[in-house]
MIZALUM-232396 format. One record per residue (C-alpha): residue number from 0; x negated, y negated, z. Coordinates in Angstrom, 3 decimals. Example, Ala and Ser with C-alpha at 12.3 -4.5 7.8 and 13.67 -1.06 7.14 Angstrom:
pos:0, x:-12.300, y:4.500, z:7.800
pos:1, x:-13.670, y:1.060, z:7.140
This chain:
pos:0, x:281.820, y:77.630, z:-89.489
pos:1, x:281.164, y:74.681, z:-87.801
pos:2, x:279.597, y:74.667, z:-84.126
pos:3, x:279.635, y:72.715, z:-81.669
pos:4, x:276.943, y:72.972, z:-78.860
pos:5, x:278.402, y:71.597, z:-75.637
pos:6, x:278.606, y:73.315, z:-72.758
pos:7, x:282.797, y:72.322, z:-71.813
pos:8, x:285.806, y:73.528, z:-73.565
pos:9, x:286.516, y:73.285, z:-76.647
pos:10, x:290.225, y:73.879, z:-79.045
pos:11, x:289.454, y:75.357, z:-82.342
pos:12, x:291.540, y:74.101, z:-85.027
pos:13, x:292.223, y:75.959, z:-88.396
pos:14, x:292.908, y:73.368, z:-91.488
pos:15, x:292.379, y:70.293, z:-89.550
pos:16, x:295.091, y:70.484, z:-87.536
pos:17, x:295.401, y:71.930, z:-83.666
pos:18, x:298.710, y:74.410, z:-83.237
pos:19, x:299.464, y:72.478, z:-80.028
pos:20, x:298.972, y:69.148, z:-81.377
pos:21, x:301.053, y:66.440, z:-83.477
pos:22, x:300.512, y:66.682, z:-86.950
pos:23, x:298.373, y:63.641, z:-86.767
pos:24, x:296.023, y:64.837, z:-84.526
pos:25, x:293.479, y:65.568, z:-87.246
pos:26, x:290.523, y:67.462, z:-86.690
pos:27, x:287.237, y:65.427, z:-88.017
pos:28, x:286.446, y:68.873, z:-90.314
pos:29, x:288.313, y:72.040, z:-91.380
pos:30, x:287.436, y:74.717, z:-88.600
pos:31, x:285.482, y:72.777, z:-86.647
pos:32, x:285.894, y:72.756, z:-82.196
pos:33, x:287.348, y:70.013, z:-80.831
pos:34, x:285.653, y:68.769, z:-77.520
pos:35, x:288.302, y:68.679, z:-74.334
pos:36, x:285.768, y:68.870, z:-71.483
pos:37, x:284.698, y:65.263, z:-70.408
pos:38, x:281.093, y:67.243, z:-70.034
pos:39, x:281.195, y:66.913, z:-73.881
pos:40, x:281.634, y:63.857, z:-74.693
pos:41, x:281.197, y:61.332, z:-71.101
pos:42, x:279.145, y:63.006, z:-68.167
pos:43, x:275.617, y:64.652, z:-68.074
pos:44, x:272.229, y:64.084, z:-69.213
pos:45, x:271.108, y:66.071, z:-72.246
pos:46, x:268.301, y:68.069, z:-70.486
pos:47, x:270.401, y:69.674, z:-67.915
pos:48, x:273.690, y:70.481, z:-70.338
pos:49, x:271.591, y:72.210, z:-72.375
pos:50, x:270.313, y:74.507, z:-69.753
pos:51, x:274.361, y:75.470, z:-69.488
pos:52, x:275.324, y:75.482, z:-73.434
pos:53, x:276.348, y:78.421, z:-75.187
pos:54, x:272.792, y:78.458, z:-76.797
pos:55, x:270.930, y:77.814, z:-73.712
pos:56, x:272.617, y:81.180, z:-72.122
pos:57, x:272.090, y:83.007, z:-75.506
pos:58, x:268.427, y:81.516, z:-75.744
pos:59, x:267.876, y:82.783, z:-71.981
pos:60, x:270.085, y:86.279, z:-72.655
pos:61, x:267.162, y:86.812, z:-75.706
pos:62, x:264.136, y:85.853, z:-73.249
pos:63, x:265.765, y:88.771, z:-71.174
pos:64, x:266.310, y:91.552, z:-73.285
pos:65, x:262.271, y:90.339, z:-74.274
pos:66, x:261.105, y:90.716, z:-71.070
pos:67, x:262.344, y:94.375, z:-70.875
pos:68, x:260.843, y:95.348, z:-73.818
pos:69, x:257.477, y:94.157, z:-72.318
pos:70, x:257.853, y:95.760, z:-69.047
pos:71, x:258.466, y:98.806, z:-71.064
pos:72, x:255.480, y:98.227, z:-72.687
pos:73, x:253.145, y:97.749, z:-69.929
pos:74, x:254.588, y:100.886, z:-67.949
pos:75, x:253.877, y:102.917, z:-71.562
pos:76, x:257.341, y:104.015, z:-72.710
pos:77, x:257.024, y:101.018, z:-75.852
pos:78, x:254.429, y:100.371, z:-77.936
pos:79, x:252.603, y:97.277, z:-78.651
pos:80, x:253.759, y:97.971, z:-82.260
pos:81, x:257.405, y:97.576, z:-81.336
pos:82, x:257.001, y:95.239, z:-78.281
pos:83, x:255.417, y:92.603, z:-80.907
pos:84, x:258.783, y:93.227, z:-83.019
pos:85, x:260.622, y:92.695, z:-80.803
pos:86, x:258.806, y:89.542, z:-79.479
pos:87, x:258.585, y:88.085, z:-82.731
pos:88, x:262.631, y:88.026, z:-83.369
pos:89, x:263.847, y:87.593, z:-79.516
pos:90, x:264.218, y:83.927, z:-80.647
pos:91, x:267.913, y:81.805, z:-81.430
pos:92, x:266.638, y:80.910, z:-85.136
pos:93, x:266.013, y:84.707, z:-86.091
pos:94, x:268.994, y:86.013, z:-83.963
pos:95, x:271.798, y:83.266, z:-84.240
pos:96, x:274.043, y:82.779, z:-82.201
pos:97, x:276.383, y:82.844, z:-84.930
pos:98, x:275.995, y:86.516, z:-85.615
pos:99, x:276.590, y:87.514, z:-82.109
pos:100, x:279.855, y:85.656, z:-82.286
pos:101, x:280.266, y:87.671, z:-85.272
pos:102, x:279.913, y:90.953, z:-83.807
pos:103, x:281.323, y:90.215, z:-80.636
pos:104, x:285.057, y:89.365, z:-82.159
pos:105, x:284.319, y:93.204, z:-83.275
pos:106, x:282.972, y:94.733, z:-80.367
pos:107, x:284.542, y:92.193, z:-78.054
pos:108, x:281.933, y:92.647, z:-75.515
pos:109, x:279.393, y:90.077, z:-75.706
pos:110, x:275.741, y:91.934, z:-74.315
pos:111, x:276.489, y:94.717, z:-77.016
pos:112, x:277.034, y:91.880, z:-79.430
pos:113, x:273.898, y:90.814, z:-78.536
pos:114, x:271.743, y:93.814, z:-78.776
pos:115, x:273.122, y:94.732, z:-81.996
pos:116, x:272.283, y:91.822, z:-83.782
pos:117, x:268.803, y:92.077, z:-81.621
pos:118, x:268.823, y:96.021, z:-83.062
pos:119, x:269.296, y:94.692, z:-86.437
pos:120, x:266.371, y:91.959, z:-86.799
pos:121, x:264.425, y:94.578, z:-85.315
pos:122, x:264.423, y:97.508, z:-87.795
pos:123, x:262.805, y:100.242, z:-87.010
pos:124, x:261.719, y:98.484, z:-83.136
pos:125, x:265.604, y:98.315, z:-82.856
pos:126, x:265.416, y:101.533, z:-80.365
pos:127, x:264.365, y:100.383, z:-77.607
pos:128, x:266.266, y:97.172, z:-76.776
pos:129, x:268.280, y:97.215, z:-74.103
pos:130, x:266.802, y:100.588, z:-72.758
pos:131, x:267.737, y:101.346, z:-69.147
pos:132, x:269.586, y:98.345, z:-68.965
pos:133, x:273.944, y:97.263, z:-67.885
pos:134, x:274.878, y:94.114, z:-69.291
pos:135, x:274.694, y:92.575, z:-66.189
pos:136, x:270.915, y:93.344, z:-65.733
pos:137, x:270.927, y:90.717, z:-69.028
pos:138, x:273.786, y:88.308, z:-67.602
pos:139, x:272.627, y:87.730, z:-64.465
pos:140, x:268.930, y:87.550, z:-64.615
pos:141, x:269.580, y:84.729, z:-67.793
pos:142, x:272.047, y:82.746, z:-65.112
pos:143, x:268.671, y:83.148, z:-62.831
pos:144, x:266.933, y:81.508, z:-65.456
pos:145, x:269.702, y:79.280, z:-65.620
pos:146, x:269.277, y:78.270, z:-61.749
pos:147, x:265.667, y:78.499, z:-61.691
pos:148, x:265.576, y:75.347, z:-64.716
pos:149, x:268.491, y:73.559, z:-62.951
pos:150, x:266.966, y:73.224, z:-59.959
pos:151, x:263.970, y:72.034, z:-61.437
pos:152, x:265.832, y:69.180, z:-62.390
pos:153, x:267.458, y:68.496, z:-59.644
pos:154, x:264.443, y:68.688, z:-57.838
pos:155, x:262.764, y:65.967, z:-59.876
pos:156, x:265.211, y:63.847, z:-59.553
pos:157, x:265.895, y:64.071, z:-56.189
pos:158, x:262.474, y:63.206, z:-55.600
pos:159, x:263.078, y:60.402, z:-57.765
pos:160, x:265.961, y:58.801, z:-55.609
pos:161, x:264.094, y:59.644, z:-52.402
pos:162, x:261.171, y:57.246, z:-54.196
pos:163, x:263.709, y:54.795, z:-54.759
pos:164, x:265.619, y:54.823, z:-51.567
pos:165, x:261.499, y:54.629, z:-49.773
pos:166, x:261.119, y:51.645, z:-51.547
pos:167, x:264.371, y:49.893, z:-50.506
pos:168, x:263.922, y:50.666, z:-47.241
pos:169, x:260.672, y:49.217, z:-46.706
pos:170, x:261.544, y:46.005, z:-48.710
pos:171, x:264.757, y:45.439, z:-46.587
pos:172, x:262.613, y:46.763, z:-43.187
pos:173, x:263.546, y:43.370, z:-40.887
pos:174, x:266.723, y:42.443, z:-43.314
pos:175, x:269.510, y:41.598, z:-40.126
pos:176, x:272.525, y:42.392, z:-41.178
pos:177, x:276.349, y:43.275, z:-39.208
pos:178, x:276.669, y:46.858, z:-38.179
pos:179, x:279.805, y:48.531, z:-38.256
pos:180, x:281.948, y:50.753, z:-36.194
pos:181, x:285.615, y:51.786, z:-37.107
pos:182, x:285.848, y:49.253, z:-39.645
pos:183, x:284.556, y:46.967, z:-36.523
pos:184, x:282.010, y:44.237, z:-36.236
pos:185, x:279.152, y:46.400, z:-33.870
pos:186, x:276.017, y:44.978, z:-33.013
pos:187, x:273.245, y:43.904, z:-35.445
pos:188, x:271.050, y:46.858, z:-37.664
pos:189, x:268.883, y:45.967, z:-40.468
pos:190, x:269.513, y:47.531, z:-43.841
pos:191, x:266.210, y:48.608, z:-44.009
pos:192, x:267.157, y:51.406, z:-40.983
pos:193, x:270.941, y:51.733, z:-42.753
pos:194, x:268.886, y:52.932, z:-46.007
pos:195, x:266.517, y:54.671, z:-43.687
pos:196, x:269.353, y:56.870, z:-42.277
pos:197, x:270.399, y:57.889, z:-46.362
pos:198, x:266.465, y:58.588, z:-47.067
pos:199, x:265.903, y:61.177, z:-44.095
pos:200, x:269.305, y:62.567, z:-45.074
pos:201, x:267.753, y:63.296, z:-48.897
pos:202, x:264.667, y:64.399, z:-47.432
pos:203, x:266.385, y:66.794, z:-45.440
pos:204, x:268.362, y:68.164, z:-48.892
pos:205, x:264.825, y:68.401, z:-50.756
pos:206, x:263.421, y:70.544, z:-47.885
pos:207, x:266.487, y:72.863, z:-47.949
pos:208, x:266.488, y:73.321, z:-51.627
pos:209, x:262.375, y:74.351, z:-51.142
pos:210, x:263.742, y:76.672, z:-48.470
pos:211, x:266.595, y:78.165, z:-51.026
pos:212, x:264.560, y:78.467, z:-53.996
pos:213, x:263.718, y:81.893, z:-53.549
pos:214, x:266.885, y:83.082, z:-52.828
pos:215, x:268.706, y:81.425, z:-55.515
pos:216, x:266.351, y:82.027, z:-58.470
pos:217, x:267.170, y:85.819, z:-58.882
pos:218, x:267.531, y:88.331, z:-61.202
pos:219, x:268.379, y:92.189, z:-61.471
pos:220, x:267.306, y:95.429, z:-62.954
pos:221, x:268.304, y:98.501, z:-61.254
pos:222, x:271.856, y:99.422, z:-63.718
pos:223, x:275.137, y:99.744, z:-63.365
pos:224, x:275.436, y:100.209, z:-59.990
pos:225, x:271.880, y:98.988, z:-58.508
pos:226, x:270.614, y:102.563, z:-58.197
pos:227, x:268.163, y:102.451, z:-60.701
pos:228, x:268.868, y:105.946, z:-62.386
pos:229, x:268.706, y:104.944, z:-66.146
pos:230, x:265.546, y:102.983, z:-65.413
pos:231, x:263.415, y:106.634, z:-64.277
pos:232, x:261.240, y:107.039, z:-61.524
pos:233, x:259.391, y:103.617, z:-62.327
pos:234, x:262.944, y:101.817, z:-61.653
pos:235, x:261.390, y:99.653, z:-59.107
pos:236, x:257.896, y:98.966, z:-60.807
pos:237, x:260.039, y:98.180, z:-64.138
pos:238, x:261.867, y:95.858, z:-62.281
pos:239, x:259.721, y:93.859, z:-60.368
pos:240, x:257.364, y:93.220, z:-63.652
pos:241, x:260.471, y:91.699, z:-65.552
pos:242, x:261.167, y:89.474, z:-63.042
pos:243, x:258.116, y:88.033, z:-61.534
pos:244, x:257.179, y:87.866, z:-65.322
pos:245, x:260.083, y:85.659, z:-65.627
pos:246, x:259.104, y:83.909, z:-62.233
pos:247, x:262.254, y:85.012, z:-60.552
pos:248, x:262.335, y:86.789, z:-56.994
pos:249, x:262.722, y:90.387, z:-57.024
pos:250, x:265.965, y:91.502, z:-54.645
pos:251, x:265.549, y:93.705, z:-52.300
pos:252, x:269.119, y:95.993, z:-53.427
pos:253, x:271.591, y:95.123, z:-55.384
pos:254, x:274.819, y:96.590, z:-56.789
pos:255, x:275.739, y:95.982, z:-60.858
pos:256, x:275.755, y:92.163, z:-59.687
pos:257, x:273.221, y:89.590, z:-57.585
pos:258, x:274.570, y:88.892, z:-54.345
pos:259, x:276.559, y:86.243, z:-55.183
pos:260, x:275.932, y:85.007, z:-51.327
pos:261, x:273.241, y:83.779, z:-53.164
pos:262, x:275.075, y:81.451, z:-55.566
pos:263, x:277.515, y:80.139, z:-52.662
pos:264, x:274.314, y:78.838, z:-51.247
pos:265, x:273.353, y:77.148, z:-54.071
pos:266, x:276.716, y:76.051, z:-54.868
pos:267, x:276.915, y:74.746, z:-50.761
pos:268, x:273.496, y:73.075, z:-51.072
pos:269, x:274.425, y:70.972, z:-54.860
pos:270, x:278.015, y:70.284, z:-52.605
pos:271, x:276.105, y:68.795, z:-50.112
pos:272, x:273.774, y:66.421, z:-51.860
pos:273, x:277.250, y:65.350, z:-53.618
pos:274, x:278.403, y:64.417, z:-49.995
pos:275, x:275.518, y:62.479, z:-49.388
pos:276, x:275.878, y:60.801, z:-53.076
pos:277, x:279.186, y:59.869, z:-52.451
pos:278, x:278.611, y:59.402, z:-48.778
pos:279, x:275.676, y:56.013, z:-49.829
pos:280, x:277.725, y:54.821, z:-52.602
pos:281, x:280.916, y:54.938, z:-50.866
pos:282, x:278.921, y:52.605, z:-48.329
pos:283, x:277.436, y:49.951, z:-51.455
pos:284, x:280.987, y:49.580, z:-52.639
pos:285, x:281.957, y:48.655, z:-48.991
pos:286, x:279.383, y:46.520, z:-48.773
pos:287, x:280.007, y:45.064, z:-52.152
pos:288, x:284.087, y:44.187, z:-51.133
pos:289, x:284.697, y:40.295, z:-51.413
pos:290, x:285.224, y:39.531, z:-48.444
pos:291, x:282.076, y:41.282, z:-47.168
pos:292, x:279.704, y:40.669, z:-50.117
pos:293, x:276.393, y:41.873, z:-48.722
pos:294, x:275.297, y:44.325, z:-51.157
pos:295, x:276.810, y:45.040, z:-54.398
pos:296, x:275.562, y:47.414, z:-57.586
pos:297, x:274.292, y:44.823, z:-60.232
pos:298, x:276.180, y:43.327, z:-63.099
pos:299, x:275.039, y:41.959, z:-66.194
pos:300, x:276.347, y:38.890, z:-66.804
pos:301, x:275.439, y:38.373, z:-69.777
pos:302, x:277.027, y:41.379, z:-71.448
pos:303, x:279.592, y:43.276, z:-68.942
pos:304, x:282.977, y:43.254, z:-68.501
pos:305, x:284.595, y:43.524, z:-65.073
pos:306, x:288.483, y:43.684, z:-66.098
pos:307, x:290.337, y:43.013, z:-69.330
pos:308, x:292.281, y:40.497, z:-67.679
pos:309, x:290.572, y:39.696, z:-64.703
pos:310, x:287.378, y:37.809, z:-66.111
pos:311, x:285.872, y:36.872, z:-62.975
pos:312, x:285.359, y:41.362, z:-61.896
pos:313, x:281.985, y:42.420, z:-61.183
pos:314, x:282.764, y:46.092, z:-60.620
pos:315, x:280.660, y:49.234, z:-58.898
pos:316, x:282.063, y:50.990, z:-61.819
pos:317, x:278.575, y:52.981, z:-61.454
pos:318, x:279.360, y:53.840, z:-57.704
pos:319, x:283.044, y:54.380, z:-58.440
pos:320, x:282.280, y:57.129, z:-61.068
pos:321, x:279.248, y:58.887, z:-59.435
pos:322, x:281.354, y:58.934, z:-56.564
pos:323, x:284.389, y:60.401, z:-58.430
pos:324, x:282.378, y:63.093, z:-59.923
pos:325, x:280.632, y:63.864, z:-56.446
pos:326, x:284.538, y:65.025, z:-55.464
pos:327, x:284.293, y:67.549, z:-58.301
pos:328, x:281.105, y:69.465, z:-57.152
pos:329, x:282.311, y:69.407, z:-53.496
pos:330, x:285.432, y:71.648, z:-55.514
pos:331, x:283.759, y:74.276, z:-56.477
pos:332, x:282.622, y:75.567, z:-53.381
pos:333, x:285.984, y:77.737, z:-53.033
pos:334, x:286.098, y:79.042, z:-55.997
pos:335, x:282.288, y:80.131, z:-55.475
pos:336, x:282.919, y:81.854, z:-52.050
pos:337, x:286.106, y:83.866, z:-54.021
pos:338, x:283.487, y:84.772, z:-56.674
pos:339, x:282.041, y:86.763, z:-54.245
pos:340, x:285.416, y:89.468, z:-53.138
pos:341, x:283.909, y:91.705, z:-56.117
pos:342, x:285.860, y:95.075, z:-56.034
pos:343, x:283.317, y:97.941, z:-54.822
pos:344, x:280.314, y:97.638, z:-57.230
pos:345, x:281.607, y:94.790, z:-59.450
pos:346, x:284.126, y:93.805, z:-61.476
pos:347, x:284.392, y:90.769, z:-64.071
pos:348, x:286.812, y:88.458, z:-62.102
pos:349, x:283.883, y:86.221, z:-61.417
pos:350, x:282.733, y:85.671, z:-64.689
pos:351, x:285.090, y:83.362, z:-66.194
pos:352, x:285.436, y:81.454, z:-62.987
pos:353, x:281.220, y:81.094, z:-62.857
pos:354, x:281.029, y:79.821, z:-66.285
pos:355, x:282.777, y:76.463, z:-64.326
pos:356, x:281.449, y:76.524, z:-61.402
pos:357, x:277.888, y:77.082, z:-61.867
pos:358, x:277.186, y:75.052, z:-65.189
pos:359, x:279.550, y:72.196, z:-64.335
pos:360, x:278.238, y:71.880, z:-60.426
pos:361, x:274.655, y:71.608, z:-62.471
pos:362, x:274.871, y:69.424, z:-64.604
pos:363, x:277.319, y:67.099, z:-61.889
pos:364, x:275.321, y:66.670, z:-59.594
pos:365, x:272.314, y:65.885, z:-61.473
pos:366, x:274.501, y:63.186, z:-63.278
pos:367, x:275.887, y:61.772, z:-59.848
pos:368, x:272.255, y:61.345, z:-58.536
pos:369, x:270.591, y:59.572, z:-61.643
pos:370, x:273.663, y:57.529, z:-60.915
pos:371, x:273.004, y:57.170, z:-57.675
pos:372, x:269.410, y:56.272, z:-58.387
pos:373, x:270.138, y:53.677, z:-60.832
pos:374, x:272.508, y:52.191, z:-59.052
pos:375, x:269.824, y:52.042, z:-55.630
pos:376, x:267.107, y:50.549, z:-57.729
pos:377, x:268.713, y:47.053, z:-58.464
pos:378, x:270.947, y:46.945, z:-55.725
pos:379, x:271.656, y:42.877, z:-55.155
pos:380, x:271.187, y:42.285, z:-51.663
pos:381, x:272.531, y:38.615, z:-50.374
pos:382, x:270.606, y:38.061, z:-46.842
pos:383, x:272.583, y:34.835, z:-46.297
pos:384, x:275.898, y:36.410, z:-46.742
pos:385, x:274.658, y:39.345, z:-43.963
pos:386, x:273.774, y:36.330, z:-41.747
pos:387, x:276.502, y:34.536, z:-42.416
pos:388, x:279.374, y:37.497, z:-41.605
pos:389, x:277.354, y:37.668, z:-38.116
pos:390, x:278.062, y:34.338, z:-37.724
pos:391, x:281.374, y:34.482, z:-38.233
pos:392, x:281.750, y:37.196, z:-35.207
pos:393, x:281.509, y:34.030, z:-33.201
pos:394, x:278.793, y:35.807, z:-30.833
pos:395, x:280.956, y:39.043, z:-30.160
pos:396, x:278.302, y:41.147, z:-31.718
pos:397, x:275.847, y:39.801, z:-28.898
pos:398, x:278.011, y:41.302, z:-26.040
pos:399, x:276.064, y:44.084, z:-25.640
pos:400, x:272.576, y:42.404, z:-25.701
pos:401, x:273.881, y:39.434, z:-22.459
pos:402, x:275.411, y:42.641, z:-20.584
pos:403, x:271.621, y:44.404, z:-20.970
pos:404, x:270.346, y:41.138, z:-19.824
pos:405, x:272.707, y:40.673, z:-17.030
pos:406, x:271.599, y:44.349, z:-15.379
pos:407, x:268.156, y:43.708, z:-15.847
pos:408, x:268.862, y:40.417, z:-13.553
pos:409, x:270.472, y:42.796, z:-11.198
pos:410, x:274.091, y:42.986, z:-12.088
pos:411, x:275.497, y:46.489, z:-11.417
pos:412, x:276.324, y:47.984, z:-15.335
pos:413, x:279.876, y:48.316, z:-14.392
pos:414, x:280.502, y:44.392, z:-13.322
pos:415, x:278.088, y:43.342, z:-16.203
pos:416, x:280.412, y:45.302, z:-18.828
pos:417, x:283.566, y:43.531, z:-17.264
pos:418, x:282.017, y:40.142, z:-17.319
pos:419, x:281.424, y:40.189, z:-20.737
pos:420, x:285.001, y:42.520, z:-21.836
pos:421, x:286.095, y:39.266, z:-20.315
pos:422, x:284.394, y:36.923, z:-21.806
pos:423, x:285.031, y:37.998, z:-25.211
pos:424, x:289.050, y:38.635, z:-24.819
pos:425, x:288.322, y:34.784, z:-24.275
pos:426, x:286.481, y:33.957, z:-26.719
pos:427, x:288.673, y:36.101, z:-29.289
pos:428, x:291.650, y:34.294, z:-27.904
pos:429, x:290.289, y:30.580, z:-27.943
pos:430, x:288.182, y:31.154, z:-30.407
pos:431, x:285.512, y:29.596, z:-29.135
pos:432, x:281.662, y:31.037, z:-29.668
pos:433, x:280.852, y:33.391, z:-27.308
pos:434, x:277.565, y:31.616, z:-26.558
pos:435, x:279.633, y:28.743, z:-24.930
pos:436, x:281.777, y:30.971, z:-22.635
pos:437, x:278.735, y:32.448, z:-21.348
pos:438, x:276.897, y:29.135, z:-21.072
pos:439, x:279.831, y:28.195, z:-18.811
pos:440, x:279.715, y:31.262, z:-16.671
pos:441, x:278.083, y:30.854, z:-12.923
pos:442, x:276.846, y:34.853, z:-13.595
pos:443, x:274.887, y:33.891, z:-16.328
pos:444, x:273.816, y:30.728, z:-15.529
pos:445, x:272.498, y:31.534, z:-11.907
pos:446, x:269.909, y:33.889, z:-14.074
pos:447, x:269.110, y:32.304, z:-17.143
pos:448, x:267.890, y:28.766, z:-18.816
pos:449, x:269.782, y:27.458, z:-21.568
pos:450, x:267.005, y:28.539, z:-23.592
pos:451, x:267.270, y:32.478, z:-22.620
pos:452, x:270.819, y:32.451, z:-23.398
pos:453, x:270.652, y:30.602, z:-26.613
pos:454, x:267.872, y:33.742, z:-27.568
pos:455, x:270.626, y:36.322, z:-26.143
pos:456, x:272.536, y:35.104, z:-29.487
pos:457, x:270.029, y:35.887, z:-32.068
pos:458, x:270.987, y:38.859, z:-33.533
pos:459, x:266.666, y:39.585, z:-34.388
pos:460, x:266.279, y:39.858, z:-30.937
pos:461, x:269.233, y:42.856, z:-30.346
pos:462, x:267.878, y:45.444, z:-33.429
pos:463, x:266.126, y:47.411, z:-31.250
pos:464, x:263.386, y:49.826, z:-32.607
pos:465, x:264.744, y:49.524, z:-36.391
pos:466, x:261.239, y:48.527, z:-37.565
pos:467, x:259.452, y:51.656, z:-35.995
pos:468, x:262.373, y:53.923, z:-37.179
pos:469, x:262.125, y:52.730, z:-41.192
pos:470, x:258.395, y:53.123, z:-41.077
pos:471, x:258.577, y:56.560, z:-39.412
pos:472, x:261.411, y:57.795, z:-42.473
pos:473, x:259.700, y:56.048, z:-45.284
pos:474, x:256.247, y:57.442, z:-44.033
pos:475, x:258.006, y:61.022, z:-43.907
pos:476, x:259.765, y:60.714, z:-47.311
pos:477, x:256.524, y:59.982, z:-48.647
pos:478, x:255.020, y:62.753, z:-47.121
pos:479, x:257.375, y:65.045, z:-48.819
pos:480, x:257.465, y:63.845, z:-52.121
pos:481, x:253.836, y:63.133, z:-52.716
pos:482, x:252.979, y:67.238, z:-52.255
pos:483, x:254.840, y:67.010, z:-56.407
């Protein structure tokens, strides 16, 4: 039988041909799975899918069932005879996949499938897998496993992008540029302090998944129920050595399940990183619109293709799909809160939902942030255009700077504001620069030389503390990251 080892869904097809399909939709092999999830075939890096594959869980199910076996051992009920047996063939090449699914189409429960075929490489060691344990004790300490690897990588490369968005921010530290309100021309910002915002903002997520860990990276031993009776008087002890052995926290109680409080957290916290994804990108392909053209994701000229028709395209196809995918890990924060409505001690409606929402979420989100990153690192900044667009404002975005001047000459704030509300209705109707309104106004001109109002209109002189703010994030990022 031919297998294939992605982690999305899949339509088996018996000679060559799928039931539901036209007859030529040919399979590429008698027998073999056809891939229908886009995690298959389009999105994900390799590292992180295979964390969430059918033989990543089985590989993590057998590192389990091991790990019993050895806390058996060291409490005395298992030998070192047996444990080593059992050691030696808790491995995928000496029990296949393959011959669970074989015994599982039988059994049609999947743990017993496993620990039969376990039982069977083990011979005469075969007794004691499993001992003490539910099926769920296996399940959900190998989705702990699961978590624990996951957020490894999304830890890395979160620190990555946090790196990258340092970097950027510092370069662009004194880069003046329009800011934006509504959809509105503002006052001036920098980009530097724009990127500085997104930095703090991934610094923040970093320092909540550090927080999290703990609670996320859980397993369970105490049974069917969480009372511990099949495990005997060393219930506890038996548990706590399987799991820290595994590097896992230890619960405190439990029922047949882990809390799955515990995976709506993690589930909240990958949903939330997507937000922020989405939230910077969504703000590059603004920036990157024609008629604002500030910042745009790079395009190979030499090689890429913007439209079939349209030659001249340079599309944030990068951006667009990141943030596209970003939408789908925000979705599966419902379905992980209705995971959690178990009836009394458990029962299984949360398992075929969490086999979505937990390895798709995963391996998402780490695909929408190396994305993210890539697109970040050679982001094409144009410094003329960003001068150019506040040119173009005719000298609006400088309102607020003359009214600040004006009260500091002694203007009440209230008659300053309506001077220059004034003055710009005028200069929005006449179009005429705003500078020259004000240069004909007895206010302004009773206070200030020609020369003062001419630096009221340079938009380097109205950004405030920017500078201090950038160096203050980038200085903090840092911080954070370097401790890896």
């Amino acid at each position: 039988m031919a297998r294939y080892l992605g982690c999305g869904i899949g339509v088996r097809v018996k000679g060559g041909i799928a039931a539901h399909s036209k007859p030529n939709r040919i399979a590429p092999q008698t027998g073999a799975i056809m891939p229908v999830s886009p995690l298959d075939y389009r999105y994900g890096r390799d590292a992180i899918k295979a964390i969430w594959s059918q033989d990543g869980r089985h590989a993590r199910q057998l590192e389990v069932e091991r790990a019993l076996i050895w806390a058996h051992n060291q409490l005395g009920r298992v030998s070192d005879e047996h444990y080593a047996t059992v050691a030696s063939i808790s491995n995928p090449e000496t029990v296949t996949a393959e011959r669970v699914d074989e015994i599982e189409r039988e059994t049609r429960h999947d743990i017993m499938a496993l620990t039969k075929a376990m039982a069977e490489a083990a011979g005469e060691a075969g007794w004691c897998i499993h001992l003490g344990a539910t099926s769920n004790d296996i399940v959900d300490t190998a989705v702990g496993l699961q978590i624990k690897d996951s957020v490894q990588i999304h830890r890395e490369i979160l620190v990555t992008l946090i790196g990258t968005l340092a970097d950027l921010a510092e370069r662009e530290r004194d880069t003046v540029m329009l800011g934006r309100t509504h959809g509105q021309a503002a006052v001036p910002i920098t980009f530097g302090l724009k990127i500085a915002v997104f930095l703090d903002e991934f610094r923040r997520h970093l320092v909540r998944l550090d927080e999290i860990h703990d609670r996320i990276c859980v397993g369970k031993f105490l049974g069917a129920v969480g009372t511990g009776a099949a495990q005997g008087e060393n219930a506890r002890e038996l548990q706590r050595l399987i799991l820290t052995h595994l590097e896992l926290s230890v619960p405190m109680v439990t029922t047949q399940v882990v809390g799955r409080d515990r995976y709506i957290e993690w589930v909240s916290w990958m949903a939330n990183v997507a937000t922020s994804v989405e939230k910077l990108l969504q703000e590059i392909r603004n920036l990157q619109r024609s008629e604002i053209a500030e910042v745009g994701e790079w395009f190979d000229t030499e090689k890429q293709v913007g439209s079939s028709t349209m030659a001249h395209k340079r599309n944030p196809i990068t951006a667009e799909n990141a943030c596209g995918l970003a939408r789908i890990v925000r979705s599966f924060i419902v379905p992980s809160y209705e995971n959690a409505l178990l009836w009394h001690e458990r029962d299984l409606a949360n398992s075929s939902a969490e086999r979505f929402t937990l390895s798709h979420a995963a391996i998402l989100l780490d695909d929408v942030m190396a994305k993210c990153d890539r697109v970040m690192a050679k982001c094409v900044v144009d410094t003329k255009n960003m001068l150019a667009n506040i040119e173009r404002q005719n000298g609006l975005v400088m309102a607020e700077k003359v009214m600040i001047e004006l009260v500091d000459g002694g203007i009440p704030r209230d008659e300053a504001h309506e001077i220059l509300r004034t003055a710009s209705m005028n200069c929005i109707s006449q179009g005429i620069h705003l500078r020259e309104i004000c240069a004909n106004l007895e206010d302004i001109t009773s206070r200030f030389t020609a020369e003062q109002i001419e630096a009221m209109f340079n938009p380097a002189n109205h950004i405030g503390v920017s500078g201090e703010l950038v160096d203050e994030a980038v200085a903090l990022a840092r911080s954070e990251i370097s401790s890896d």
